[in-house]
Structures are given as C-alpha cells and as structure tokens.
C-alpha positions in Angstrom: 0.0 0.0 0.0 1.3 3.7 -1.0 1.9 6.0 1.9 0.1 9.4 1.8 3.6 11.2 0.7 3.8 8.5 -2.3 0.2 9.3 -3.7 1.1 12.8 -3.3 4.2 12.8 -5.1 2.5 10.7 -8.0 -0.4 13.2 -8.3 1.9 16.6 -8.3 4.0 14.6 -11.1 1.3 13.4 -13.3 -1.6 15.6 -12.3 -3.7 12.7 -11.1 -3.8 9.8 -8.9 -6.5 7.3 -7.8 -6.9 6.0 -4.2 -8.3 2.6 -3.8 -10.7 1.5 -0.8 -11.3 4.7 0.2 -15.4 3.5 0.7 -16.5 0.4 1.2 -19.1 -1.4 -0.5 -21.7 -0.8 2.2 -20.9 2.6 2.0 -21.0 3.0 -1.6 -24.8 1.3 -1.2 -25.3 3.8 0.8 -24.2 6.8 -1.7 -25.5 5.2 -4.5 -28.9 5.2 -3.1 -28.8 8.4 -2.2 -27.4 9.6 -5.3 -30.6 7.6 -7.2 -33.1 9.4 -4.7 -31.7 13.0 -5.2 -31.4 12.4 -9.4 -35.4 11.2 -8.7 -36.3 14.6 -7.0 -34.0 16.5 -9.6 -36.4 15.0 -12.4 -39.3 16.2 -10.6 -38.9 19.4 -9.7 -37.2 21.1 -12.8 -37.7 24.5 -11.3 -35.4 23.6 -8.3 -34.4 27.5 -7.2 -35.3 29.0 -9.8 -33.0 28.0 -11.7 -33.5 27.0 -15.7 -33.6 23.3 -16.1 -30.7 23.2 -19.0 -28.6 24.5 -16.2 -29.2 21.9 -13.6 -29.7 18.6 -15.9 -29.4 17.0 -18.9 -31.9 14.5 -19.6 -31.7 12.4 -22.6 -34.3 9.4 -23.4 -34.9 9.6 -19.8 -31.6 9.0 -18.5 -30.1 11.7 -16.5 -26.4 11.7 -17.7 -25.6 15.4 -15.9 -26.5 16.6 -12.7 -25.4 19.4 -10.9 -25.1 20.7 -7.6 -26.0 17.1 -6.1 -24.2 18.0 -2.8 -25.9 21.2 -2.3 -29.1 19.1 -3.2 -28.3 16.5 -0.5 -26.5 17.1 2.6 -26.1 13.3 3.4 -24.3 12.8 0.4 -22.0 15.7 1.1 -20.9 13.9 3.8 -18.5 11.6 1.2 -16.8 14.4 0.7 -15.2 14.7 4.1 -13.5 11.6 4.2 -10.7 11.7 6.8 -8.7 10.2 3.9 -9.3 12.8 1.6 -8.9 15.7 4.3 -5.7 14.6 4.4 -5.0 14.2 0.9 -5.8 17.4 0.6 -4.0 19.2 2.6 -0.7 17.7 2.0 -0.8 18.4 -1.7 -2.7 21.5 -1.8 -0.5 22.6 1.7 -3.0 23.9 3.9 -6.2 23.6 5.2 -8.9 23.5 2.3 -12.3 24.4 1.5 -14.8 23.1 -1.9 -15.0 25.6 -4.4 -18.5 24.0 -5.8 -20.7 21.6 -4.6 -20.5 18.5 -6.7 -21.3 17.1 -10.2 -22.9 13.7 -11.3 -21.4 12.8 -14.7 -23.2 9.5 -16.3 -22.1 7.0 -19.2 -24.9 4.8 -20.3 -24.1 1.8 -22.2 -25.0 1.9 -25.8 -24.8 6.2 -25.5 -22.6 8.3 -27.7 -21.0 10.6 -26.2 -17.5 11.1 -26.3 -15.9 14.1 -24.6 -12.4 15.4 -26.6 -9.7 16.3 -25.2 -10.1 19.6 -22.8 -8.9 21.7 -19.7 -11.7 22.4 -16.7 -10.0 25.9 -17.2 -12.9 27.8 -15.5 -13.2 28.8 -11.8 -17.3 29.4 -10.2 -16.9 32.8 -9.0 -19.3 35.7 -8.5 -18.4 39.4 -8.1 -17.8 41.1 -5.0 -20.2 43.6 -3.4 -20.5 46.9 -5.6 -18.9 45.1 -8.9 -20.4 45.1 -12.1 -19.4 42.8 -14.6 -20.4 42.1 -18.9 -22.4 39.2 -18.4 -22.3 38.5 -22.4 -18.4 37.8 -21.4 -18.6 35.0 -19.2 -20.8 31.6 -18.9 -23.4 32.3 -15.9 -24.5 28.9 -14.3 -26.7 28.5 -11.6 -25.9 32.1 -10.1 -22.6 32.1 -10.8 -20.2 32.7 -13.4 -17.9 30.5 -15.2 -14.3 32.4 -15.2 -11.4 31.0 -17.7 -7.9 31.9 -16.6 -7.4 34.2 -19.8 -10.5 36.2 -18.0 -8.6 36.9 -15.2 -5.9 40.0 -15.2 -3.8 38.8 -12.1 -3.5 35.2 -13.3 -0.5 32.9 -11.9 -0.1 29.1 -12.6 0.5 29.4 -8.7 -2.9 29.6 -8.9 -3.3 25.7 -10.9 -1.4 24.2 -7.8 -4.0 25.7 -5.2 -6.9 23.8 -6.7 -8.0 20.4 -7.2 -10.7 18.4 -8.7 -12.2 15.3 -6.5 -14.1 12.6 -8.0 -15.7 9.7 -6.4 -16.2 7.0 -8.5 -19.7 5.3 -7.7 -19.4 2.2 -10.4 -16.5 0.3 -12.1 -14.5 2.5 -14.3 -13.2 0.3 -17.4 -11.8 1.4 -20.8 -15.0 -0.4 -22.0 -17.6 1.7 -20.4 -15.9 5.0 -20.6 -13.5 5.6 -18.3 -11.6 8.9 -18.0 -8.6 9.2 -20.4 -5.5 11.8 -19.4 -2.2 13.1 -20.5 -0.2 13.0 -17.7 1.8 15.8 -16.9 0.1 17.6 -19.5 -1.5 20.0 -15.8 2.7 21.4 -15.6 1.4 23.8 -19.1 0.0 27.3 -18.9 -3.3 26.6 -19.6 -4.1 26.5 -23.2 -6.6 29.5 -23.1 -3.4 31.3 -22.5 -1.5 30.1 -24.9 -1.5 30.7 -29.1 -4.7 29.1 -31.1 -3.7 25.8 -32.1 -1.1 25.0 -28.8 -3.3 22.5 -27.4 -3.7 20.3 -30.8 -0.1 20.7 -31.2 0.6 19.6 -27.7 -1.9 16.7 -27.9 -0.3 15.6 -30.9 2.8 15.3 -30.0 1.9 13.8 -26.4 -1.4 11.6 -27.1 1.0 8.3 -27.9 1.4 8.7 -23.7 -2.6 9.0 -22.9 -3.6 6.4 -19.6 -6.7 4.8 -19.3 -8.3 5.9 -15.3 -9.1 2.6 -14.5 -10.6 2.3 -10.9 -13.1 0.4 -9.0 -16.2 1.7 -7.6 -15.4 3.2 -4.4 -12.2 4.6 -5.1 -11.7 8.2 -5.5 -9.3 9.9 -8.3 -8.2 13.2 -7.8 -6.6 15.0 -10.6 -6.1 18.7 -11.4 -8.0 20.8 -13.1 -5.4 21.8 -15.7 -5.1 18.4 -16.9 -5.9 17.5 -20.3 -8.2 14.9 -20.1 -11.4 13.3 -22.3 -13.6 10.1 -22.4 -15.0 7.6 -24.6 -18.5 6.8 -25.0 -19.9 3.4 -22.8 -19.6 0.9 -25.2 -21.2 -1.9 -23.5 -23.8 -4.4 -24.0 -26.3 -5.9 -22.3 -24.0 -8.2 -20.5 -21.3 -4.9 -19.6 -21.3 -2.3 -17.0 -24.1 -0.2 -17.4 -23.4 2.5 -16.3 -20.1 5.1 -15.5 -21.0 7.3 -12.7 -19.1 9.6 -10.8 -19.6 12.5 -9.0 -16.7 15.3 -8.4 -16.3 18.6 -6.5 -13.6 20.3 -6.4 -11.1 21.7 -3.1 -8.8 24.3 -3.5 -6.7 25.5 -0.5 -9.0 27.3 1.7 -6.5 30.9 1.8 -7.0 31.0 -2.2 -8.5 34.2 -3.7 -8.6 35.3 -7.1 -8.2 39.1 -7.3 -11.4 40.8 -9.1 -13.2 38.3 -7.6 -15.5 35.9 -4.3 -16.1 33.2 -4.2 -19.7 31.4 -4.2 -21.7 32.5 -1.3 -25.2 31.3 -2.3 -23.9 27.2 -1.8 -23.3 25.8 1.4 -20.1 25.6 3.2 -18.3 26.3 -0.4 -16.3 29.5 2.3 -16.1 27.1 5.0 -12.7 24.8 6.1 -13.5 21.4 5.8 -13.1 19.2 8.9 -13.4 15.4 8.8 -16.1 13.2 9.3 -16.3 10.7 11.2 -17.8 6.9 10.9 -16.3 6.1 7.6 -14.7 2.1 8.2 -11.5 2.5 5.8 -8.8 5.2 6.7 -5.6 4.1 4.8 -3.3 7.2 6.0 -4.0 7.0 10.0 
C-alpha cells in the first residue's frame, strides 16, 4: 500500500492519482442510493431555485447523464466528501487547510450512449463578483448564479494559482476502458493553460503527447483526484447488455482554503463552499491514519 507522501508525489507529477478503498461497498450502497433518490427529486422538480432546467440537468431518453449541484441538493451525500482520507489528501498536496470551491457534479455513461468528450482543460473557476462590482455578463458563462471564469479572464493570473486547486471525484461504479472511463495526458496539468496560450497549442501539444494517454481505471469506491489543468477526455460506454451499465461519478472540487482570485469571491449562495473542511467521522477504511 502507498503511503500518503507516495500518492502525493504521483499526483503533483502526473496531475492525477486514484486512491483505492477509500469506501467500502456498504458505504457506496449507501451513496449510491442516495445519489438515485436525489437524481429522482432532480427530475421532478425542474424548477429547483429558480434556476432553468438546462442548467441543472441533462436528460436524454430519460436517462439523467448530468446533474449538478448534487451535494448542495443533499447534505447526506456531502458527507463523502469529508473523508478523513481525503482531508488529508488534501491538505498535503494542496499545503494547507482546504475548502470546496463548488458543490458537486454527477457525470453519467450509459451503455450503448454516444457521447465522447475530446480532449479539454476544466479551465474555468465558479466565481461571483464582489459587493459593488459590475461585470459584462455577455463575457462570461453564468451557471446556476454564478459565473464561469477561464484563466485568460482573469488580469492577475499565476499558474500558482493551478497548484491551489484540485478536482475530486468519487467513482460510484466500475470505471473500465469499456464503459468510458476517463482518459488523461499525464503531466500535461505542468502547461500554462491552453486559453493562455497561441490558437492551435493545445492540438499541437496533444499531438505530440497523445501516444502517452492512460486509461483511469478504478473500481467503484475509489476516488481519483486529478487537477484541473489536466488535459483529459472520455469515450462513450460501449457496452452491452451483458457490460457495465453505467459510469458514474460524482466530483467537486477543493482548493486551498486561503485561495483568492483578485477581481473576484467566491460562491456564497452554496453551502459551506467558504467554510474549512473538517473530517467526518464513521467512515470504516482510513488508509493514511
């Protein structure tokens, strides 16, 4: 078994890294059902907030393949997130005490469904303006009260500012090359981001770099943590009858709880999103004790 400083160390050299057995699989019944009752409510109340329904699911042939906001939607569920395990995980790479930055996103791969997702940054952070700031709204994606800020948006940009956030995701089923599983370029988070950079760096870069693409394999209850700046992509779910059904996961992402973006605030209409996370307790597995 790794030690915490290993998995660290792989994850600030490759930009990713999965943890095994972080749940078990009574506690992954447990999320799963309450990930199935909150998508139920989602479909029945499309109105949820206020907010228009294209912004809070996508709903194709029935299936819900998108959800957002799932943690702010259920509390229990939220719980996950605060895994002793992945306190600590956090706080050793991102050096400090952290806090979320959003509240969670169910992503869904159906068997038999086509969707394949090319190869991209999650070059955006959820921020809103602070008091007495005015911004062009026709400039920036606004999702679910919030706005959707690339790093080419953002005057005072760093990179220091890539190695203060990280993306979290819990993987709720089986994640095989055959239903989908997430595909990277590892080291490919060390670049400027690609919004930054001259139109056509990120195909070049992906050219010359795909030949080294890994598969995310991981079981269900496992949780991969990767950074945001990593190119990464998927494949659809190409399974039968007999295959994996489904490719679920839900991620949120942590950034390092003194991180501010100048021009900017972060979220204050989710809960806990300005808050230090603290562990919870009652979780069976703790692998760096």
């Amino acid at each position: 078994m790794n030690t915490l400083d290993q998995y660290v160390a792989q994850f600030k050299k490759d930009g990713i890294v999965t943890i095994e057995g972080v749940f078990t699989s009574d506690e992954m019944v447990t999320l799963r059902d309450l990930l199935d009752q909150t998508i139920e409510q989602a479909k029945a109340d499309l109105n949820w907030r206020g907010h228009p329904p294209e912004q809070q699911i996508h709903i194709m042939d029935g299936e819900v393949y998108v959800l957002w906001e799932v943690y702010e939607r259920c509390p229990e569920a939220a719980r996950f997130t605060l895994h002793p395990d992945l306190m600590r995980f956090g706080e050793a790479a991102l050096g400090g005490p952290v806090a979320r930055t959003n509240v969670g996103t169910m992503f869904d791969k159906v068997a038999g469904c086509g969707n394949s997702i090319d190869w991209h940054q999650d070059d955006f952070y959820q921020l809103t303006p602070p008091p007495g700031v005015t911004v062009d709204p026709s400039e920036y994606w606004k999702q679910l009260g919030n706005y959707h800020v690339r790093s080419n948006q953002i005057e005072a940009w760093t990179d220091d500012f890539i190695s203060q956030v990280m993306t979290v995701r819990i993987n709720i089923d089986d994640q095989r090359e055959e239903n989908g599983a997430l595909r990277v370029l590892p080291g490919s988070h060390k670049q400027t981001p690609f919004h930054r950079q001259e139109s056509g760096a990120q195909a070049i870069y992906v050219a010359e770099h795909e030949k080294d693409e890994l598969i995310g394999i991981a079981d269900e209850g496992s949780v991969t943590i990767y950074s945001q700046n990593l190119l990464h992509s998927s494949r659809p779910n190409q399974n039968g009858p007999e295959g994996l059904q489904r490719r679920r996961v839900i991620t949120h992402r942590v950034r390092l709880e003194s991180m501010r973006i100048p021009g900017w605030d972060w979220p204050s209409n989710w809960h806990g999103v300005n808050e230090r996370l603290v562990p919870a307790e009652g979780f069976a597995n703790q692998l760096f004790s």
